[in-house]
PyMOL Python script that loads the backbone (N, CA, C, O; Angstrom):
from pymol import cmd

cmd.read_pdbstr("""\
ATOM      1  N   UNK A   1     133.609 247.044 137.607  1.00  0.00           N
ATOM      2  CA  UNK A   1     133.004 245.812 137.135  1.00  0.00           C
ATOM      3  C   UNK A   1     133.972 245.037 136.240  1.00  0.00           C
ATOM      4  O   UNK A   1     134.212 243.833 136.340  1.00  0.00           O
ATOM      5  N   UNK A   2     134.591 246.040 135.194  1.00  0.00           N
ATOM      6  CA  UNK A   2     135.783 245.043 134.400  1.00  0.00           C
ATOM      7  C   UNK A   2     136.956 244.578 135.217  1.00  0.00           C
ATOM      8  O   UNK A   2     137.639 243.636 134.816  1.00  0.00           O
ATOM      9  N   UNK A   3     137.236 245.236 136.412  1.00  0.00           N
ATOM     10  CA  UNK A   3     138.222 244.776 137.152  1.00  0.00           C
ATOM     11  C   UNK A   3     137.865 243.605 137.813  1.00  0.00           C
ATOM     12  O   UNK A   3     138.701 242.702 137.789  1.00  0.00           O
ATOM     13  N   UNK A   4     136.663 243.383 138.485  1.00  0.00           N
ATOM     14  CA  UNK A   4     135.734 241.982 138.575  1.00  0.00           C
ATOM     15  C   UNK A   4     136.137 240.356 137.887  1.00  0.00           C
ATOM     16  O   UNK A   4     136.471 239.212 138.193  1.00  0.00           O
ATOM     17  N   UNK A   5     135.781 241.350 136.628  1.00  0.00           N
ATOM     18  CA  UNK A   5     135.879 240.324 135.709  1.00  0.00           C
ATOM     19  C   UNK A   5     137.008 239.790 135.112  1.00  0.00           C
ATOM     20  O   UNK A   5     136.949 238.597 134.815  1.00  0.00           O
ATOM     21  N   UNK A   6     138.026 240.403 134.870  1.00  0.00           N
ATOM     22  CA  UNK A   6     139.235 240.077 134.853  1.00  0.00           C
ATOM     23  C   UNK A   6     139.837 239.175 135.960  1.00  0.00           C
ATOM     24  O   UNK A   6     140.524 238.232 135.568  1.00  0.00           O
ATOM     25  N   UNK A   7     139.643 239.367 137.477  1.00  0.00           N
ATOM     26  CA  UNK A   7     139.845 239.019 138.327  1.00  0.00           C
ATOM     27  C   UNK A   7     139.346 236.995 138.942  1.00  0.00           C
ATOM     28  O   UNK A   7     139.823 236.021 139.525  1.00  0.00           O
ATOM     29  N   UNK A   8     138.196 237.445 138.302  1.00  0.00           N
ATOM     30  CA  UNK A   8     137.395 236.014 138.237  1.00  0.00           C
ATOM     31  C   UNK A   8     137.830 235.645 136.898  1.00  0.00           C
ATOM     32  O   UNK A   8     138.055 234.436 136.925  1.00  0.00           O
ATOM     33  N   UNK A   9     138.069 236.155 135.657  1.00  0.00           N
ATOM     34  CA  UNK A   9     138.580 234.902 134.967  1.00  0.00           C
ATOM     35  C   UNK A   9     139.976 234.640 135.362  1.00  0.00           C
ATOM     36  O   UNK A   9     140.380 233.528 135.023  1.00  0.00           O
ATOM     37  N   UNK A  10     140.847 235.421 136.022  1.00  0.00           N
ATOM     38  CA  UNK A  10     142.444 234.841 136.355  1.00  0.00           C
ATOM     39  C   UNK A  10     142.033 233.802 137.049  1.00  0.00           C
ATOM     40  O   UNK A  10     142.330 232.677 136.646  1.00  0.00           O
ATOM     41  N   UNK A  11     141.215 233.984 138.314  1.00  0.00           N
ATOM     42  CA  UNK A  11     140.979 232.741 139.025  1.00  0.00           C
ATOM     43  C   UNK A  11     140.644 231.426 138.681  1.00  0.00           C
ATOM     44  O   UNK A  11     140.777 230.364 139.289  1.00  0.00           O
ATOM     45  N   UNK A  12     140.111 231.755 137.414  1.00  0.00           N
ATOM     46  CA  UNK A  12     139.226 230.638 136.931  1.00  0.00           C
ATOM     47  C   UNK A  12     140.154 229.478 136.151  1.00  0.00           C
ATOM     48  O   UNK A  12     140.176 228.247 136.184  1.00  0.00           O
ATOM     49  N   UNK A  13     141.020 230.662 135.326  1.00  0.00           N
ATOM     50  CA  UNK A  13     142.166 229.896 134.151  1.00  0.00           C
ATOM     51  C   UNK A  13     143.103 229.705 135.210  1.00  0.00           C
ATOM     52  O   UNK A  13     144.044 229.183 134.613  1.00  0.00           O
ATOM     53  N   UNK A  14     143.401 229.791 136.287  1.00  0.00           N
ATOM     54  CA  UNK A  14     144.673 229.271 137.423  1.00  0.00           C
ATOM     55  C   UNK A  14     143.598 228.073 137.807  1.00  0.00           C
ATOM     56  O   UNK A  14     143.909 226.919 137.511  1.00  0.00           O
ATOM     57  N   UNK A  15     142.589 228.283 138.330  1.00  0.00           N
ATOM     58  CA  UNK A  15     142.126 226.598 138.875  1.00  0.00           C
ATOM     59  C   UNK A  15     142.157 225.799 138.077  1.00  0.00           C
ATOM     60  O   UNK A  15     142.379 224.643 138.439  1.00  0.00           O
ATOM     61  N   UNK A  16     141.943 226.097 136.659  1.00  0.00           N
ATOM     62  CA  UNK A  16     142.020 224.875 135.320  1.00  0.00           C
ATOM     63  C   UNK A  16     143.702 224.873 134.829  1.00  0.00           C
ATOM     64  O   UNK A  16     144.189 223.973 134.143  1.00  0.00           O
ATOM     65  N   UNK A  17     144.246 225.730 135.189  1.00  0.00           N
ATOM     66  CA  UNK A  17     145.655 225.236 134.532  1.00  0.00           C
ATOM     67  C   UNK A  17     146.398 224.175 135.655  1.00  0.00           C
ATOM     68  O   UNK A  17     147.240 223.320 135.382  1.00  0.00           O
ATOM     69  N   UNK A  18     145.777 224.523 137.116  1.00  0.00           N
ATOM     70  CA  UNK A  18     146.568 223.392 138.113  1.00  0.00           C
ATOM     71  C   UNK A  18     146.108 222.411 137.748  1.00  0.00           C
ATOM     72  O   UNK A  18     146.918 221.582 137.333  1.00  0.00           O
ATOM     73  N   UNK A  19     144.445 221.989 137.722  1.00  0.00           N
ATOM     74  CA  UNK A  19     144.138 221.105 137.733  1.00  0.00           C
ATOM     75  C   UNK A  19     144.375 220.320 136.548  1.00  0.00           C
ATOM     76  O   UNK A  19     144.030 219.168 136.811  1.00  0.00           O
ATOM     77  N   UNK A  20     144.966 220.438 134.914  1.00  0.00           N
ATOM     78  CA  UNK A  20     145.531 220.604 133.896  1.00  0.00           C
ATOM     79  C   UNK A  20     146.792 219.862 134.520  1.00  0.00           C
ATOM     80  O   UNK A  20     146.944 218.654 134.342  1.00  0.00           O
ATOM     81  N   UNK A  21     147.445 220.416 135.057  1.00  0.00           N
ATOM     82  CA  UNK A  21     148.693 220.453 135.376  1.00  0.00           C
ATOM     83  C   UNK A  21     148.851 218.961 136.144  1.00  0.00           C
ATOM     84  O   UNK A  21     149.405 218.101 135.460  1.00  0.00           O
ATOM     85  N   UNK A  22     148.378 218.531 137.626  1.00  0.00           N
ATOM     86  CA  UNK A  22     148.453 217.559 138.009  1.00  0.00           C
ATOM     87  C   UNK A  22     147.880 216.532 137.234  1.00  0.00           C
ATOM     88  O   UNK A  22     148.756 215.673 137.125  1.00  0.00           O
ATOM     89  N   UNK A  23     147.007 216.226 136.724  1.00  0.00           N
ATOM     90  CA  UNK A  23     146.281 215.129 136.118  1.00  0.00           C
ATOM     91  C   UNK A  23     147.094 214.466 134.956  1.00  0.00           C
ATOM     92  O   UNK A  23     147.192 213.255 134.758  1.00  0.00           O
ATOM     93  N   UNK A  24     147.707 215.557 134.159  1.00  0.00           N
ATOM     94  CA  UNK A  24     148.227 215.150 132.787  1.00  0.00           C
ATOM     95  C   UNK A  24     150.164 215.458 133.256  1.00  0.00           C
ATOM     96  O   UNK A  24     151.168 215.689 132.581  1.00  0.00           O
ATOM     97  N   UNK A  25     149.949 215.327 134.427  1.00  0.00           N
ATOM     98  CA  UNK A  25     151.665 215.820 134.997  1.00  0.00           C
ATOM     99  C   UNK A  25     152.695 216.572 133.670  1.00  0.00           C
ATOM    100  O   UNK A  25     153.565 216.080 132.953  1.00  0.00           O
ATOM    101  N   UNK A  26     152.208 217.750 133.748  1.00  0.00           N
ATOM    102  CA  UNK A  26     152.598 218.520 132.638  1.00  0.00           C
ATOM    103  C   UNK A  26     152.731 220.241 133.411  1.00  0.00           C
ATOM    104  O   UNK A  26     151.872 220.618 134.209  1.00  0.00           O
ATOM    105  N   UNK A  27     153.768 221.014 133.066  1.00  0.00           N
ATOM    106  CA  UNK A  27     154.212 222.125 133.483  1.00  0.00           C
ATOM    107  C   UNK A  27     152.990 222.806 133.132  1.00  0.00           C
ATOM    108  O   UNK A  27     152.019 222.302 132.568  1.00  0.00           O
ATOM    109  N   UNK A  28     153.184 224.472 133.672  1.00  0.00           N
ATOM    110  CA  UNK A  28     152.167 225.546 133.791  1.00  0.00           C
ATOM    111  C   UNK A  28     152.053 225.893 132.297  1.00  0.00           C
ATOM    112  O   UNK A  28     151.048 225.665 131.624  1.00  0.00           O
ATOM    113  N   UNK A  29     153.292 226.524 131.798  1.00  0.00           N
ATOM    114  CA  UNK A  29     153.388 226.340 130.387  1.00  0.00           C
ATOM    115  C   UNK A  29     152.702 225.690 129.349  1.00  0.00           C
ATOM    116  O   UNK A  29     152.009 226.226 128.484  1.00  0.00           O
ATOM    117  N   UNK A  30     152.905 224.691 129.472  1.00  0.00           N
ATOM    118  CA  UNK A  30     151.900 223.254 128.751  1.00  0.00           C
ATOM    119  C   UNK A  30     150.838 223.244 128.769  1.00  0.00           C
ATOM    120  O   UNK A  30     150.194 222.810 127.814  1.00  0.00           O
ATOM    121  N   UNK A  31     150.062 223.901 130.281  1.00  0.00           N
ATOM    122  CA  UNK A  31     148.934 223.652 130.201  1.00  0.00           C
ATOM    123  C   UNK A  31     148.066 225.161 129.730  1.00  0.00           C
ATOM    124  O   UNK A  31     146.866 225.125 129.458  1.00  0.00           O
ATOM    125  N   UNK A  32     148.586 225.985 129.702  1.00  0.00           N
ATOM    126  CA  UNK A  32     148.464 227.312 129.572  1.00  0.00           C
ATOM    127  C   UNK A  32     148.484 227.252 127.644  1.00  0.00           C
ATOM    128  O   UNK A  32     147.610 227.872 127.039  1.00  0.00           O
ATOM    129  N   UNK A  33     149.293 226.652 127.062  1.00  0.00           N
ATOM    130  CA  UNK A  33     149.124 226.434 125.538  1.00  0.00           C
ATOM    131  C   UNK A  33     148.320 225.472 125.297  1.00  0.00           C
ATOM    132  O   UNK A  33     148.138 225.339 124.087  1.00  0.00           O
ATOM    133  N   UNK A  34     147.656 224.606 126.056  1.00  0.00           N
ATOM    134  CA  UNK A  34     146.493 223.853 125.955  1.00  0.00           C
ATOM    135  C   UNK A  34     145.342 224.718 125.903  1.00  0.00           C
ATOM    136  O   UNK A  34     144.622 224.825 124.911  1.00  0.00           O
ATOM    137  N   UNK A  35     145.200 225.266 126.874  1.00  0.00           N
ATOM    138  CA  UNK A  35     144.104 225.912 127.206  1.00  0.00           C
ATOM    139  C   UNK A  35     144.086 227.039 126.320  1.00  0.00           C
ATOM    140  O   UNK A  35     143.026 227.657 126.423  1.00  0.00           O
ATOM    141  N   UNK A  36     144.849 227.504 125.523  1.00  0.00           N
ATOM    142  CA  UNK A  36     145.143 228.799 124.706  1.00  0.00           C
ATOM    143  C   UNK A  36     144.901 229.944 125.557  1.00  0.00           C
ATOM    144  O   UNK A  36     144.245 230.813 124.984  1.00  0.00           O
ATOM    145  N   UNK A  37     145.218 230.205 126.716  1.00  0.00           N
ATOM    146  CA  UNK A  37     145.436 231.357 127.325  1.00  0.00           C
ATOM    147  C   UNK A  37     146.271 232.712 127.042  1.00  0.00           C
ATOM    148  O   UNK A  37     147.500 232.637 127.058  1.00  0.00           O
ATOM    149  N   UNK A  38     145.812 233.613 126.853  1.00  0.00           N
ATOM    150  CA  UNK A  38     146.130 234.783 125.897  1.00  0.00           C
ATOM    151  C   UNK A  38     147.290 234.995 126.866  1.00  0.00           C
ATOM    152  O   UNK A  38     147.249 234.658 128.049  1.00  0.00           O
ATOM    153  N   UNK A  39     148.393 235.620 126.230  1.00  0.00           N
ATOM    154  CA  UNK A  39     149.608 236.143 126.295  1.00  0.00           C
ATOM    155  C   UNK A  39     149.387 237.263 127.758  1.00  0.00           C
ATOM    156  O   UNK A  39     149.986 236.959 128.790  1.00  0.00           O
ATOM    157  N   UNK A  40     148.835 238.054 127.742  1.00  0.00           N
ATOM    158  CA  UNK A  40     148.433 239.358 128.743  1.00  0.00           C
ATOM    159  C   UNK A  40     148.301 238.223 129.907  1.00  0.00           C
ATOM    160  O   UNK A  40     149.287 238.012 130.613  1.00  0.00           O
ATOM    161  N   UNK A  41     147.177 237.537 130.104  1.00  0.00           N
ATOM    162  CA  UNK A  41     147.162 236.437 131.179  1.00  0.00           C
ATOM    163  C   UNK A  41     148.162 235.831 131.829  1.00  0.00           C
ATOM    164  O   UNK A  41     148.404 235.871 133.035  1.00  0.00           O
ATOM    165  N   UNK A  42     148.939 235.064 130.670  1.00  0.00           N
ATOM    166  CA  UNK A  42     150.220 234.123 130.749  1.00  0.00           C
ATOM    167  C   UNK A  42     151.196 234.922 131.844  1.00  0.00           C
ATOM    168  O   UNK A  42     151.906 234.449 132.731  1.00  0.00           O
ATOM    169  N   UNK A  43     151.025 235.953 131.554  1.00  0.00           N
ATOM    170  CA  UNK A  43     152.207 236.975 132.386  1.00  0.00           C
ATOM    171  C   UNK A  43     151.927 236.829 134.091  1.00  0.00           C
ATOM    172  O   UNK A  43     152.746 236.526 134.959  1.00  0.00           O
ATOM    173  N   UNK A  44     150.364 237.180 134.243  1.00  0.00           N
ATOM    174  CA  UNK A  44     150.070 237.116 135.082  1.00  0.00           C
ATOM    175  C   UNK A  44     149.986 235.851 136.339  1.00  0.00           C
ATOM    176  O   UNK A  44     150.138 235.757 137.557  1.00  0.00           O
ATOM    177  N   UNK A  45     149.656 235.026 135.216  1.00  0.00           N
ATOM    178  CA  UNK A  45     149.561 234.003 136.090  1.00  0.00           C
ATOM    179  C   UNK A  45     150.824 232.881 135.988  1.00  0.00           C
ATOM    180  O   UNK A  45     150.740 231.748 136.461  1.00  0.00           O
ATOM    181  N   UNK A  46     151.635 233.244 135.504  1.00  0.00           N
ATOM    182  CA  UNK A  46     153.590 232.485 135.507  1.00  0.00           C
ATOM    183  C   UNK A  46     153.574 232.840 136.807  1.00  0.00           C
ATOM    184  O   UNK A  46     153.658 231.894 137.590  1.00  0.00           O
ATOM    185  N   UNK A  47     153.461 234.313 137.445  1.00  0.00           N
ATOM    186  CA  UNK A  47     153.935 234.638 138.682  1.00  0.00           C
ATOM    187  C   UNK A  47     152.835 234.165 140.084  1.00  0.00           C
ATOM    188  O   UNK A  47     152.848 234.611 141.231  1.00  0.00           O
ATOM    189  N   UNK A  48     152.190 233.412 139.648  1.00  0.00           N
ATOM    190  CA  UNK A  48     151.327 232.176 140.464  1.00  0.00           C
ATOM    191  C   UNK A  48     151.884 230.812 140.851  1.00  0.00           C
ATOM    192  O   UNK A  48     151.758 230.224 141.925  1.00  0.00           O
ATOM    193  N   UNK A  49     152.516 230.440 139.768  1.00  0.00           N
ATOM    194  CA  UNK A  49     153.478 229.390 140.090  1.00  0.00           C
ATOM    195  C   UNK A  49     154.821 229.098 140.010  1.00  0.00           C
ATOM    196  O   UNK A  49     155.244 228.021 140.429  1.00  0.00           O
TER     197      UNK A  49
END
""", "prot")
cmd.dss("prot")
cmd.show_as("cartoon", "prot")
cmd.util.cbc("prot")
cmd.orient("prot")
């Protein structure tokens, strides 16, 4: 179940960091310190884009 959930929030903080990303034409980075996305995440989802 925690693997679930982990899984659906990666998905969730990658659909809001693209969509972050095109609108305000700003890198993954940028939008990832917007969103304050925890460090453990960040790792994960750099290797998304």
């Amino acid at each position: 179940m925690e693997e679930r959930n982990n899984r659906e929030r990666i998905e969730w903080s990658y659909e809001h960091i693209k969509n972050l990303m095109e609108a305000m034409k700003i890198t993954a980075e940028q939008a990832m310190s917007i969103l304050k996305i925890p460090d453990a995440d960040r790792t994960i989802l750099s290797k998304r884009f």
